[in-house]
Structures are given as structure tokens and as C-alpha cells.
N, C-alpha and C positions, 0 to 999 in steps of 0.2 A: 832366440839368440843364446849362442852360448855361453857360460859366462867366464871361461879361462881354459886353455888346453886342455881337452881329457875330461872336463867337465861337461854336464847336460843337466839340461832345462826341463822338469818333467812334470806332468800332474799327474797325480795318483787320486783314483775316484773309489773310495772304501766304503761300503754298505757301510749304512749306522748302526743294522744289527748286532756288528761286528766291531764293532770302531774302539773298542777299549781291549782291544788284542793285543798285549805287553810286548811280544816277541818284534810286532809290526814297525811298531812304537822307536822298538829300542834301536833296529834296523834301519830307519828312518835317519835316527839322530845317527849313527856311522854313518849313511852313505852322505847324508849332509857334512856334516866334518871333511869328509871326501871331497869336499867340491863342489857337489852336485846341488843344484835348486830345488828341490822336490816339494811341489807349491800340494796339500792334500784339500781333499774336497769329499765331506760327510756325505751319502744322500741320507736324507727324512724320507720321504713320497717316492712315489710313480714318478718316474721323467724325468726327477733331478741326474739320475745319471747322463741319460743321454741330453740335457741340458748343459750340465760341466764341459760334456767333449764340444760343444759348442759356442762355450764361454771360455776355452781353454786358448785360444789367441795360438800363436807360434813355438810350438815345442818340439822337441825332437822325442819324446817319448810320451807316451800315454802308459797308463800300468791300471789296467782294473784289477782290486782287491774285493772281494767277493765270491759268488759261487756263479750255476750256469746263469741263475737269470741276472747277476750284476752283469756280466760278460754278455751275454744278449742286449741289455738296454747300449753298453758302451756302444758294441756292434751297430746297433742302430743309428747313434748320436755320429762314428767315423762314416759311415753310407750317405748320411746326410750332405757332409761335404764332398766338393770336388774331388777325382783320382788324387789328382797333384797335392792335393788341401791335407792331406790325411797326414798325419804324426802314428812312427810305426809305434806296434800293440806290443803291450808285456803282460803276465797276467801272474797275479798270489791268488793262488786257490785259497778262501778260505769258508769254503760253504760246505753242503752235506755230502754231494756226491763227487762234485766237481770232476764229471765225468769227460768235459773236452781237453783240462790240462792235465788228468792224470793219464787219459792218451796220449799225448803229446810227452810225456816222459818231465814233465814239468815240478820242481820239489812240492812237496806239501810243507815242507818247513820253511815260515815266511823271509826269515832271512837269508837262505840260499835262494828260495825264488824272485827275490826282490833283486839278489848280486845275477842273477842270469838278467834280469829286467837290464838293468848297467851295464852290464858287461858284454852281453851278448849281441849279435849280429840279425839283424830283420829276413825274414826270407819272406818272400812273396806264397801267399794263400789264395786258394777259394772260398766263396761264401756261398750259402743258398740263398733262394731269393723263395719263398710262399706266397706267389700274389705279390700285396705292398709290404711286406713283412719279411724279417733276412734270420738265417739263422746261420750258426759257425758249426755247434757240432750234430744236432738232428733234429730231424720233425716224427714222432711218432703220433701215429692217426688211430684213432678207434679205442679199442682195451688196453694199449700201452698208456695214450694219453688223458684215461677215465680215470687211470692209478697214480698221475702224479696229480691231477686236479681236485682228486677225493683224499689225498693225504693232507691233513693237516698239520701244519708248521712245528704245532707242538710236539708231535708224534714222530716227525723228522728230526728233530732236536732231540728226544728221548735216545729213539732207536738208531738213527743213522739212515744210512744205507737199507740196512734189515725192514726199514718200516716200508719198503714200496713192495718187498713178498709180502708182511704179512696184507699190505691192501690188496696187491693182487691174488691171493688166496681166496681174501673176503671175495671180491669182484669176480671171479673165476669159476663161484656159483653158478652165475646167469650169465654166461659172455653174450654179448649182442652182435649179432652178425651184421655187418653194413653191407648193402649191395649198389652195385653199382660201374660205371664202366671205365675203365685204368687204358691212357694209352700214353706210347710211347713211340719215339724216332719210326721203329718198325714191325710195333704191330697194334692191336686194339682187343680187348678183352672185358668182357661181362660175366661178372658173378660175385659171390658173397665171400668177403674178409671178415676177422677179428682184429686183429693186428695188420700196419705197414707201417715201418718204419723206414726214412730216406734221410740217410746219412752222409753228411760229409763227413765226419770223424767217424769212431767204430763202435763206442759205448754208449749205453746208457743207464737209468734206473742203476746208479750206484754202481760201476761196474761190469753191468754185463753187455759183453759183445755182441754187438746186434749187426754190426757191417764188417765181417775181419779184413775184409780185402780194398778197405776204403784207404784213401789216399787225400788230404787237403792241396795238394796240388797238380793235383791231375785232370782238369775241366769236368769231372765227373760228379756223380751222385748215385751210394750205391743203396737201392730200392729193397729191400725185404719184406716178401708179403706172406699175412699165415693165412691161411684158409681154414674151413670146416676140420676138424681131428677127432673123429669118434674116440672114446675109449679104447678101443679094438687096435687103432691102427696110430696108436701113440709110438711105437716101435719104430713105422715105416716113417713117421713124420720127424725122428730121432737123427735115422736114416738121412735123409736129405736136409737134416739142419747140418748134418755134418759136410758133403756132399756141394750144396750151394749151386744147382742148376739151375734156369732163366724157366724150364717146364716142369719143374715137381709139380708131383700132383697135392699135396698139402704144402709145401713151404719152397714159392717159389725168388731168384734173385739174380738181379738187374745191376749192370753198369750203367749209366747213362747221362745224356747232357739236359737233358729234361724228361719231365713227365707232368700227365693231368690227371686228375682224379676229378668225377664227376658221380659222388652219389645220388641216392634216390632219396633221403634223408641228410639234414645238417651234418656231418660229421665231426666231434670233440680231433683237435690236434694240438699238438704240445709242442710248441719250439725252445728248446734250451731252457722247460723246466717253464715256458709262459703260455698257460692253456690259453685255446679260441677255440672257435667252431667256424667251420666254411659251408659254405653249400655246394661249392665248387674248387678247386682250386688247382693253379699250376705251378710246380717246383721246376725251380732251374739253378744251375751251376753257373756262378758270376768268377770265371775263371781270375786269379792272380790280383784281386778287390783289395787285400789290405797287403798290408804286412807288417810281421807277425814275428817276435823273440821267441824261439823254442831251443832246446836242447841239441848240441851237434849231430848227435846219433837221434833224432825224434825219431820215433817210428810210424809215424804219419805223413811222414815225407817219401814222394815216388825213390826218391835216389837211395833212401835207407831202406825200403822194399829191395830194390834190385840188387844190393847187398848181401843183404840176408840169407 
């Protein structure tokens, strides 16, 4: 309920990591002076995020403050309700990489992204689905997912960003080949990866582009898989990173509305920065699932694509 014209009702769910962030803080006390309800809610543990969005009663706004895995538990906690149930998303990057709002064109300074949280307008999104498991901006499988699981917290808070090369440096010694068989709408394929990442947003690992041509509302999911790259033929594999064909022969890439993976071994996967391992699994695009505050001009939006 709201609580006077122009005013909103909102929880804001802020990692405890995080929770003594002044700028948050001060932010907080203006939008409230505004008008605004902004009831906040700490987590401690596992689950307490996505418990808040579900102790959160009737609001017009939700706002996770945190990084991808605050924003995954949220994600989790709006899926849990009904379509209709859901209260639209805002999101304050305040974590390492915060690689799905800095696609989304979202500020990193928390009090401009808190007045886009208020101010701004919800557009309807897709979500991935992993199995029983959801993610917003990607699932990376294999040596992508080995390098945010083996980065330790300390070392991300040192370095940033920087600290998932220097792990994947270390890890890039021994890459381990997963084999196994990938299918899709129309067609079916056996053989050994390193890397796949399936993207609904474009980034990850701190910035880097791993889907350019991904869209959050387009019923899709875009698929990038690396294969075998001798030494020799780093050049050709350079080639068609640029390129982005469905048949490279080192680095091949997929639009799609689903896909399975079925290796011959467990495989390590990372959703939004929260490692698992499957033995199996299938991604799918949950077309138009939440929605979602971003930026006028997002460039994660089909309509700002066709612009461009």
C-alpha cells in the first residue's frame, strides 16, 4: 500500500557484507524524507535473502543491494511467488563484479542507483531456469565456473575484478576437458568443452563479454561454447571469437530457447557467481518472469539493440 501520492512502499534487501556503506545509508535517509517507506532488511546467512522477498508482504518495489549473488538469492525468493505476486526489481550494485547491472547500464554509485530504483519505470525481463535453479545474468560450466568457485573472498576483495585472471591463469595450467553431449531445438552434438557459458545478459568474470549479442528480453538464451585450442591455432580461435558462428570449429555460438547438457562426468556451473555441479542439466529461457528498473537507454534491451 502506498503511503501518499508519489510515494512507494519498498524493501531493500542489503548483504551484511556490505551494510555499513555511508553513501547507502545517507541515500536512504533522502529518499525517505521523500516520502518513500524503504523498510531495509540485513542478511547474515544463506537464504535470508531470499526469505526477506518472502516475508516482504505487499510492496511496489523490491531493491537488492549487493553483488550477483545478492541479486541471484533475491531472484530466487521473486520466482518463488506467483506471476502476479511478484513486486518489480531494482537493483545497487554493491559487490565485486556486479557484472548483470553494469550491463544493464545501471550506476555504481549507490545513490543515483537507488533514485533509478524510485524513479524509474519496470520493463518486463527473462530469467533462466538451470533445472530447479534460476539465474538473471549467466550460468558459466566447466573452467569458467572452476575460477569463480576457487577464488577466494579475500582475494576478490583485495584484487577486484583482476583477481578471476589471476585465478584463471593459475587454472589454465591444466584446463580440464568435459565431454559429453549438448543438444538443442535443432540439432544434437558430441564432444569435449572447456568452457560454455549461457547467457541471458552479456558479461561476466568482472566484465568480460562472453554473450555480445544477448538480449534480457528476447525469449532467448545465448550459448557460448570453447572447445579444444592448441597453442598453434590460438590465432584461428581469436578468429571466430570475433566472428560468433552456431559451427566454429574452436568457439562455437547459439541463440536459443532451450538447451541440455548431459556430460560423462559431474560438471562444476556457476549461476550469478553461486557454484553447483550437475550431472545433467537443462537451461531454459522463462520469457517476460519479472520485472525489472533499468536505465532508459539499457543496452540489454531488444528495443535498444534495434537502435543502435
Amino acid at each position: 500500500m502506498k503511503t501518499k501520492a508519489g510515494s512507494k512502499r519498498v524493501r531493500l534487501i542489503l548483504n551484511g557484507k556490505v551494510a555499513a556503506n555511508d553513501a547507502l545509508r545517507a541515500a536512504v535517509g533522502r529518499q525517505r524524507e521523500g516520502g518513500h517507506r524503504i523498510d531495509v532488511r540485513v542478511t547474515w546467512e544463506k537464504e535470508d535473502a531470499r526469505r526477506f522477498v518472502s516475508e516482504a508482504g505487499k510492496v511496489d518495489l523490491l531493491i537488492a543491494a549487493g553483488g550477483d549473488g545478492t541479486l541471484n538469492e533475491v531472484l530466487h525468493g521473486l520466482m518463488d511467488l506467483s506471476r502476479g505476486a511478484r513486486p518489480v526489481l531494482g537493483i545497487v550494485p554493491l559487490g565485486t563484479a556486479n557484472d548483470f547491472a553494469a550491463g544493464c547500464g545501471i550506476p555504481r554509485d549507490p545513490e543515483k542507483a537507488l533514485a533509478l530504483c524510485i524513479e524509474g519505470e519496470g520493463v518486463q525481463i527473462d530469467v533462466g531456469k538451470a533445472n530447479d535453479h534460476w539465474f538473471i545474468n549467466a550460468a558459466s560450466c566447466g573452467f569458467g565456473a572452476e575460477i569463480t568457485a576457487t577464488t577466494a573472498p579475500e582475494l576478490k576483495r583485495l584484487l577486484g575484478p583482476s583477481a578471476y585472471t589471476l585465478m584463471g591463469a593459475i587454472l589454465a595450467i591444466n584446463i580440464h576437458q568435459y565431454h559429453g553431449t549438448l543438444r538443442l531445438p535443432d540439432r544434437e552434438m558430441t564432444g569435449s568443452s572447456s568452457v560454455a557459458i549461457v547467457g541471458n545478459g552479456r558479461q561476466t568474470g568482472g566484465g568480460i563479454q562472453v554473450a555480445p549479442r544477448a538480449s534480457i528480453d528476447d525469449g532467448l538464451l545465448d550459448v557460448l561454447v570453447v572447445g579444444h585450442i592448441s597453442p598453434t591455432a590460438l590465432l584461428a580461435a581469436a578468429r571466430e571469437l570475433q566472428q560468433l558462428s552456431p559451427n566454429g570449429e574452436y568457439i562455437s555460438y547459439w541463440q536459443t530457447p532451450w538447451l541440455e547438457v548431459h556430460p560423462e562426468e559431474a560438471i562444476p556451473v556457476n549461476l550469478d557467481g553461486e557454484p553447483l555441479r550437475f550431472s545433467s542439466v537443462r537451461y531454459e529461457a522463462v520469457p517476460k518472469a519479472i520485472s525489472l528498473i533499468v536505465p532508459a537507454n539499457c543496452p540489454l534491451l531488444s528495443a535498444t539493440v534495434k537502435k543502435a
